[in-house]
N, C-alpha and C positions, 0 to 999 in steps of 0.2 A: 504493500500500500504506500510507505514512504518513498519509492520508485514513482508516485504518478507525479510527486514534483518534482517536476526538471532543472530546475535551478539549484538544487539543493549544493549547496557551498561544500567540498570535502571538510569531516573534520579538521583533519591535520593543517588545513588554510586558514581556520579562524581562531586568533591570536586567545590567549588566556587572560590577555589584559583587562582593566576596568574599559566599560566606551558604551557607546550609543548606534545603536543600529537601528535602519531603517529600510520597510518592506515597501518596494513600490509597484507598480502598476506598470502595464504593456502602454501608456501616455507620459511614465515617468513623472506620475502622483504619489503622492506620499500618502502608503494606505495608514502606518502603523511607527509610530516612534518608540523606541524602549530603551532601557537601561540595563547595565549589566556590571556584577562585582569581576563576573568573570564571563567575557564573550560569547569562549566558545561552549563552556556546562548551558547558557543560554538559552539559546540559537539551537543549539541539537536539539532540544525541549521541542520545538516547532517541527521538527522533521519526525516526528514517531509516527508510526501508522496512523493513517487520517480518520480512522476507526476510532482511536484511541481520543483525538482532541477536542475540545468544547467546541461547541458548534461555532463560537463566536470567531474562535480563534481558525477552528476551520477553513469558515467561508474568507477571513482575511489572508491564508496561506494560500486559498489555491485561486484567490482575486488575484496573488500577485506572482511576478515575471523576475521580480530578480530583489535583492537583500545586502546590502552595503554594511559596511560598521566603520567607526573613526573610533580611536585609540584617547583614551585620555589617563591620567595619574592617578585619580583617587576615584571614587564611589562618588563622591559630595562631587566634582567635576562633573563625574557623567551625570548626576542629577541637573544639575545647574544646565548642562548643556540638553537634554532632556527639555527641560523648560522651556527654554530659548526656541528648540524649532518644535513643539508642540504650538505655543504661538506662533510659530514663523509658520508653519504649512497645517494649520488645522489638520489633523488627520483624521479619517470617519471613525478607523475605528478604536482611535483613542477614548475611549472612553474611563478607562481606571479611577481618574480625579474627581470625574460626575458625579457619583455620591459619596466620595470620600472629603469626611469633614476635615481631614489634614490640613486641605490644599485649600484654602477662598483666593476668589480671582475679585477683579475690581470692575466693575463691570459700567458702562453709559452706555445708555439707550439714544445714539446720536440718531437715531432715525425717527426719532419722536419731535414730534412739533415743537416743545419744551423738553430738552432733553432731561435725561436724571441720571447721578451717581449714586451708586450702592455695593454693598461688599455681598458676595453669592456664593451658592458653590452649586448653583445651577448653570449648565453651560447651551440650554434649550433655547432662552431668548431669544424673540426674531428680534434683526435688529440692534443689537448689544454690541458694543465692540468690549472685546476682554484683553484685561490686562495681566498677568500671572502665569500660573497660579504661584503662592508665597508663604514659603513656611512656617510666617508667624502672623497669627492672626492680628495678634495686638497690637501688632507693629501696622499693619493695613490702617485699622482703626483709626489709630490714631495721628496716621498722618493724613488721612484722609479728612481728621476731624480739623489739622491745622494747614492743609490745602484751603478749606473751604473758605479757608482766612483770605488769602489769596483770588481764589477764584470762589464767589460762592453763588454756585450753581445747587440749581434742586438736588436736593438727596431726598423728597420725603415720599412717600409712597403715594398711589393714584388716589386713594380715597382721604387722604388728607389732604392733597390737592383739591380735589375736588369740593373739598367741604369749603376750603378757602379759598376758592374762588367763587363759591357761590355765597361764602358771609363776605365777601370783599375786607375778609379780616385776615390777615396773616400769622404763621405760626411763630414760635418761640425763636426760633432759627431764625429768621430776620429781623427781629427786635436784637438780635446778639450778631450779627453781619456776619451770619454762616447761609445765608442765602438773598440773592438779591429781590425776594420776591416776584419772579413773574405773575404770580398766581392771583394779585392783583395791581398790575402791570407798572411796575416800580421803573422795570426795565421791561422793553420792548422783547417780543423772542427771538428777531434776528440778532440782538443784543446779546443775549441769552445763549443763543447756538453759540457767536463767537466765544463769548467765554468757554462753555463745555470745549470745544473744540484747542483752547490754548490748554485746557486741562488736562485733554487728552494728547496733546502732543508733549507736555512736559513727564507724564507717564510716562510716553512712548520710549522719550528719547531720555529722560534719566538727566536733562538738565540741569547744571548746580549752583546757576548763577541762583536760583532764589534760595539755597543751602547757603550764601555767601552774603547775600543781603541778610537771613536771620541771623549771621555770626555779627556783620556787624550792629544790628539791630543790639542784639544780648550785648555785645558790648559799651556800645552809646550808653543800655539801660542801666548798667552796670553801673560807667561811671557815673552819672547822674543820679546814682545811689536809688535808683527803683529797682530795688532787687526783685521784688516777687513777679513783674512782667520779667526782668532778666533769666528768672527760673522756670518760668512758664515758656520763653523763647528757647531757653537751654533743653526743656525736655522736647519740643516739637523737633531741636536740630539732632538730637536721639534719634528719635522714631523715624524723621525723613532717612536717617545716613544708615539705617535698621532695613531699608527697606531697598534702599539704592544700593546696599551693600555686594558688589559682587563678589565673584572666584577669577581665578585666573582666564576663565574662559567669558567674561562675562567684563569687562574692564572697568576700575572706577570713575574715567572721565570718558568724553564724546571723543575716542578715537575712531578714528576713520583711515583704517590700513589694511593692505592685501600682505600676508606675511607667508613666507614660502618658507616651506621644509623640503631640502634635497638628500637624499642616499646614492650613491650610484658607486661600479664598481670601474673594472676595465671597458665594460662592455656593454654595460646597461646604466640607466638613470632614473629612478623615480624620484617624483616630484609630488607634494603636497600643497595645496594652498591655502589656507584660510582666508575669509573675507570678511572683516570686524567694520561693523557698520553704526554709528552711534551708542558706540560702545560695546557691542554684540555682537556676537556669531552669526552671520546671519547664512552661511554655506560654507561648505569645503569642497574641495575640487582635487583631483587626481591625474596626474597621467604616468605612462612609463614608454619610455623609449629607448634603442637601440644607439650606440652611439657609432657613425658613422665613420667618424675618426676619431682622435684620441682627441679630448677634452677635457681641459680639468675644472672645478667648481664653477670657477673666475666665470670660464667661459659659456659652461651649462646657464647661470646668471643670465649673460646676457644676451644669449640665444634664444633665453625662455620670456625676458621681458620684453624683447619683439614678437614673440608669437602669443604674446598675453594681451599684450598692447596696441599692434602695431595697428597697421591700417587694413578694418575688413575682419579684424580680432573679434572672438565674444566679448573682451571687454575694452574694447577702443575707446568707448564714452563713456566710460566708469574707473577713472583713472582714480586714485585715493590719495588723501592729503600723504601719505606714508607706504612707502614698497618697504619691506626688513625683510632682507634679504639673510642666507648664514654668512656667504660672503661676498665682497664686494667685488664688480668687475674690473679691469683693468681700466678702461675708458668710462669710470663712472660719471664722471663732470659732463663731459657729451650724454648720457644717457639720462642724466638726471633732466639735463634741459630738455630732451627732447619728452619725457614724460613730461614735465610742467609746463611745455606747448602745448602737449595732447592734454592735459586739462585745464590748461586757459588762466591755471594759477601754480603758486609754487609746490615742490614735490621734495620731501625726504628721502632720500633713497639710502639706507644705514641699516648697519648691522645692531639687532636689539642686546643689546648690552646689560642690564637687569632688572629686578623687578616684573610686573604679569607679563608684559609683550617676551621678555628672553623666556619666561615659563614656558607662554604657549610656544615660542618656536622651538623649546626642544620638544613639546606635543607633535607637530608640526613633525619635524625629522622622524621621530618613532614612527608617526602613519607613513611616512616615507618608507623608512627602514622595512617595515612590513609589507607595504607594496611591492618592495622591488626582491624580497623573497619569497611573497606568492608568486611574482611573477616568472622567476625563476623557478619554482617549483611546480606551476604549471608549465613551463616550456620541456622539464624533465620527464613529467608525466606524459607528453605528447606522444604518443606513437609514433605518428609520424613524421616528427620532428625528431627522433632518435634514428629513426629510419635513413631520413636526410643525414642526420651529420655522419653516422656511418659510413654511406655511401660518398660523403665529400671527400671524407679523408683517404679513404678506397684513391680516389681520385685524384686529393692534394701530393696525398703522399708515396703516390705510386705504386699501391701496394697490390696480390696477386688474386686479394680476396677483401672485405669487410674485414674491420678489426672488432668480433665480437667478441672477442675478451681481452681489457685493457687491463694493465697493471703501471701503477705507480707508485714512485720511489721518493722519498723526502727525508732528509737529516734534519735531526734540533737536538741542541746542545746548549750549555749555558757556560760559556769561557773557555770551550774545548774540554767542559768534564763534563761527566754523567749523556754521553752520547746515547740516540736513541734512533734509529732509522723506522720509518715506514713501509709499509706495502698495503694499498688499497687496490680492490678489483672490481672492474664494472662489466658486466655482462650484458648483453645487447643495449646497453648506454644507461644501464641502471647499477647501483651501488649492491652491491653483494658484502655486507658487514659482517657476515659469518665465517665470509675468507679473507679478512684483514690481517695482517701478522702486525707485529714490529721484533725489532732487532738489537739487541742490546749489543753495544759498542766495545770492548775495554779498550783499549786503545786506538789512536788513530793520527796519521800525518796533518788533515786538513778533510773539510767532507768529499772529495774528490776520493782521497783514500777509503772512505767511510761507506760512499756507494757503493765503491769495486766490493770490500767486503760483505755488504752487505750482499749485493747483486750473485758473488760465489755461492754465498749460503742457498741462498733462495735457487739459483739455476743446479744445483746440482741433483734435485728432485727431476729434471728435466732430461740428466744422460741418460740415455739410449740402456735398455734393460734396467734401470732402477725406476721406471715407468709402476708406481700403484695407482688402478686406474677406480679403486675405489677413494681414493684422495685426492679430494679436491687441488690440495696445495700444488697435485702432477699435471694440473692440465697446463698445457700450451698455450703460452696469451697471443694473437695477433698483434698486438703492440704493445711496447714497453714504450714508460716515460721516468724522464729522472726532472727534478724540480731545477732547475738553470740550464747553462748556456753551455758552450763549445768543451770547456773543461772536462764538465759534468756526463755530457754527453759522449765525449772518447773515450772517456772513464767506464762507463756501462758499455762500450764497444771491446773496450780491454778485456772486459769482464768475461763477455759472450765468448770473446774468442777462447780467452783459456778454457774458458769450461769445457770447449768440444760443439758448443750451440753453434748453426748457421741457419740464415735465412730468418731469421727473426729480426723485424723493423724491432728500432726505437732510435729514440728523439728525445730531444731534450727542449722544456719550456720555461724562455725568460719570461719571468714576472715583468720587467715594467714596458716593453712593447709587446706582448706576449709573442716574441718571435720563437719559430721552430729551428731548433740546432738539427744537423743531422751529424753523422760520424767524420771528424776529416772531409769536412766543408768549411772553408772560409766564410761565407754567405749562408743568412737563415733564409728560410721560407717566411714569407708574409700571408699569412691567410686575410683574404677580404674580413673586413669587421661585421659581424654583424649577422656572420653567418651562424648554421647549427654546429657545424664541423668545431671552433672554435669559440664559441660557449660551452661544446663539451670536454672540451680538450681543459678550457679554465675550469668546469667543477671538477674534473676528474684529481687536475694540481690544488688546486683548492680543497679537497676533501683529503689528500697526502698530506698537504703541508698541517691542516688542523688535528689530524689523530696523529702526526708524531710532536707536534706540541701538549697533546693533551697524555703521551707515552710518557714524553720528557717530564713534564712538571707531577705528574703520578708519582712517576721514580726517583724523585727528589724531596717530594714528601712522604715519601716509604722508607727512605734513607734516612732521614732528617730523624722522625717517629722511631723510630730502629736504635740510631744512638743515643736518643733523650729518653728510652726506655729503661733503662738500666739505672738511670738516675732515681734515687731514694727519695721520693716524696712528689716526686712530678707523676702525676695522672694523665687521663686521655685529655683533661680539658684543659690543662695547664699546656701539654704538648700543642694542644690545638690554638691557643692561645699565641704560643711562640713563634707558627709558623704561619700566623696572620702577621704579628707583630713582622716577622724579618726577612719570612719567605726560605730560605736558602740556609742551609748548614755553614755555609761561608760567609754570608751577612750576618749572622749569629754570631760567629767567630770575632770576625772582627768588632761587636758588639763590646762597649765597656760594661763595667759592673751596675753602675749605675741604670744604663738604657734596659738591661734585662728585668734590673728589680724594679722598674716601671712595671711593665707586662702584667695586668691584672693576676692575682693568685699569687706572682713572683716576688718572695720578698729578697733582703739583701744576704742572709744564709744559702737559701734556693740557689740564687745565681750566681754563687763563689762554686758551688757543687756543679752548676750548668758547664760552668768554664774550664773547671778544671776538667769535667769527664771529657768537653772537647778538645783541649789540651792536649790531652793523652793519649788522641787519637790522630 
């Protein structure tokens, strides 16, 4: 039954982080906003047999065509953001808030001849415009009670209208100038709209110029020693700043800025946008692209604010007082003017620096960061995108068949000790982690030396009659890879030959143009960017180069734990302890008396015993 929806997001694609997701429609309508501590426990919740779901929830899963999420830091974030586009896109079937007395929204009936303001947790009104909803009621109240001071528009119900307009008497509320009295026409209604209307735009937009007139109000009253209006001015500038209060997602002044978050590797770029609109979130925006040629941040920058910007752009006429970019481009001073032509005024173009805007733009990078390893992780999943790059390399690399069994090769070490080699294998272009090895070193010249040993051990599974064709470790790769350049590569050629191997490719792949070494070539191969052939070639180095840093640093806290075991009165938490504090048996070392009996648990006895056992050793 979870098979009839087609959209359904793979688990392993949706992050475990807090964030906000949102289900849309085959129009790109927002059916359903939600919140989540954790994405992806969420989100699966919606995919169980369609037997199994409330009808409600039903008929909104299989209304909709596709399901989004954005990444944020806390729980209270993704509430907050939650809020934001619950008002920003009404969605049908949001309903949760409807009778839940948590949430009151603030509500005018602008489409009433005399409009009215009132606090609800009705969301049926025709007519209403809503403001919220807001998780403290009291705080609604009463700023509401000292808006009215400001703007005072009807708040009273129809049948108390009613009664006072028909005694041409007015209520309590306008003898105290909490309402202008329309109701026997004090003020005119067109009058009347206008105000509602200024009311409702200092709502909307979180304005603080009149937060700024009460401060200095309270203070005039102050010094003219009327304290008790200065104390009545002091709690209204409470409840207004209770209620204006936002999160990092939610800003406390009228900013107005497009803030990018970029991730990107050799080969690929994802991009993040936020778009903070009078102080609010009011969208986010995605893309991921292939990098054509090599690029770096600077230039991702400024690539992306012409195709954001430029002429014919989605957002040509929507330029913002602020671009915050992570970093700035090379020719920012041309680019700055030419955004502050396209919007007719000046433009910021800067890297956010601290406080909410540097908050969200590390939000901003994380939904990056995520994008461009789903995207990655869908491109691995591709059949026939594994299919392609197999065949390219068939191709690039002139070989007599498909290479469907790759193995690669990666050294890490920390100062030339505790050496540690890799071997990762991938099988028709997927990860085979069941036949990963690694290699422990004891000695070695340089990693050039480190491969050839390593590449002996390993190929000698490979002579001719010591062939066990029940073990995996025997089978025959189509290509071998070593993690660098010309060295490394003659190194693994050294290798092959002694062993007795022949006719078996491998190559060797520099990380920072990802060029192909072959054996006794002066000249790499350049694979087009952007192809399958070389994205797979980079996870294949990518996936070596990570499991022998995570071999290394394993067996360097197994070493570390090993010699501080013996020591008299140090525990597992104390050891654990130490190897947060220093990392490394050799950082430890060179550690005075002092820095150890730092170390929580560590006093100055402990760590004359710590030094001396290392001492000794």
């Amino acid at each position: 039954m979870a098979n009839e929806v087609s959209f359904r997001p793979k688990t392993s694609e949706i992050p475990t982080n807090p964030g906000v997701y949102r289900f849309l429609d085959e129009n790109g309508r927002v059916l359903y906003v939600g919140k989540a501590k954790n994405l992806r426990a969420r989100l699966s919740s919606y995919f169980a047999p369609l037997s199994t779901l409330q009808e409600k929830t039903r008929r909104m899963v299989q209304s909709a065509v596709d399901v989004n999420w954005t990444i944020v830091k806390t729980e209270f974030e993704a509430l907050q953001l939650e809020f934001t586009w619950i008002k920003e896109f009404n969605p049908p079937f949001n309903v949760r808030f409807k009778d839940d007395k948590s949430y009151p929204y603030l509500a005018i009936t602008l489409s009433d001849a005399v409009p009215r303001v009132f606090i609800t947790r009705n969301r049926e009104i025709k007519g209403a415009k809503y403001f919220g909803p807001y998780t403290q009621a009291w705080a609604v109240r009463d700023t509401l009670d000292t808006l009215l001071k400001v703007y005072p528009i009807r708040s009273c119900s129809s049948g108390v209208y009613n009664r006072a307009k028909s005694s041409n008497r007015p209520c309590l509320l306008a003898d105290i100038g909490k309402c202008s009295a329309p109701c026997v026409s004090r003020i005119s209604n067109d009058v009347h709209r206008s105000l509602a209307k200024e009311f409702a735009d200092f709502i909307q937009s979180g304005d603080e110029k009149y937060l700024e007139s009460l401060k200095i109000r309270m203070l005039n009253a102050s010094d003219s020693e009327q304290y008790e209006l200065a104390g009545r001015l002091r709690d209204d500038i409470t409840a207004l700043e209770t209620v204006l209060e936002k999160s990092t997602v939610v800003f406390t002044d009228q900013t107005d800025a497009d803030l990018f978050g970029i991730a990107d590797d050799e080969l690929a770029a994802a991009v993040s946008l936020f778009r903070v609109r009078g102080g609010r979130i009011r969208g986010v925006m995605g893309w991921v692209v292939d990098k054509e040629l090599e690029r770096d941040q600077s230039e991702l920058v400024e690539y992306l604010l012409q195709n954001v910007y430029g002429k014919d752009a989605t957002f040509a006429s929507d330029v913002p007082k602020e671009v915050l970019v992570p970093v700035m481009p090379s020719d920012s001073e041309a680019l700055t003017l030419w955004l502050s032509e396209m919007r007719g005024q000046k433009v910021d173009l800067r890297i956010p620096q601290r406080g909410d805007k540097r908050a969200l733009a590390e939000t901003a990078h994380a939904n990056a960061k995520h994008a461009l390893g789903l995207y990655k992780l869908r491109r691995t999943a591709d059949f026939t995108a594994r299919s392609e790059a197999l065949a390219e390399l068939q191709n690039y690399l002139q070989l007599e068949t498909a290479p469907l069994r790759i193995e690669c090769f990666d050294v890490s070490h920390l100062g030339g000790t505790g050496i540690v080699s890799s071997m990762v294998v991938f099988e028709d272009g997927l990860a085979k982690k069941d036949q990963y090895r690694k290699f422990n070193i004891e000695s070695s010249i340089d990693d050039t030396d480190s491969l050839y040993q390593t590449l002996r051990r390993r190929l000698k599974y490979l002579v001719e009659g010591d062939v066990d064709t029940g073990n995996k470790f025997s089978y025959k790769p189509g290509l071998l890879i070593v993690d660098g350049g010309a060295p490394q590569v003659n190194a693994a050629a050294r290798a092959l030959a002694d062993s007795g191997i022949e006719n078996m490719a491998v190559i060797g792949l520099a990380k920072r143009l990802e060029e192909i070494w072959l054996p006794n070539n002066p000249f790499p191969v350049i694979l087009p960017r952007g192809t399958e052939a070389l994205f797979l070639l980079q996870r294949v180095r990518d996936e070596a180069h990570r499991f022998a840093i995570t071999a290394q640093r394993k067996q360097r806290t197994s070493g570390i734990a090993t010699e501080l075991a013996t020591v008299e009165g140090l525990g597992d938490k104390r050891v654990a302890a130490l190897l947060r504090r220093f990392g490394s048996a050799k950082r430890l070392r060179m550690a005075t008396l002092e820095e150890i009996g730092e170390v929580a648990g560590i006093g100055p006895q402990l760590a004359a015993s710590i030094l001396a056992k290392l001492g000794s050793n």
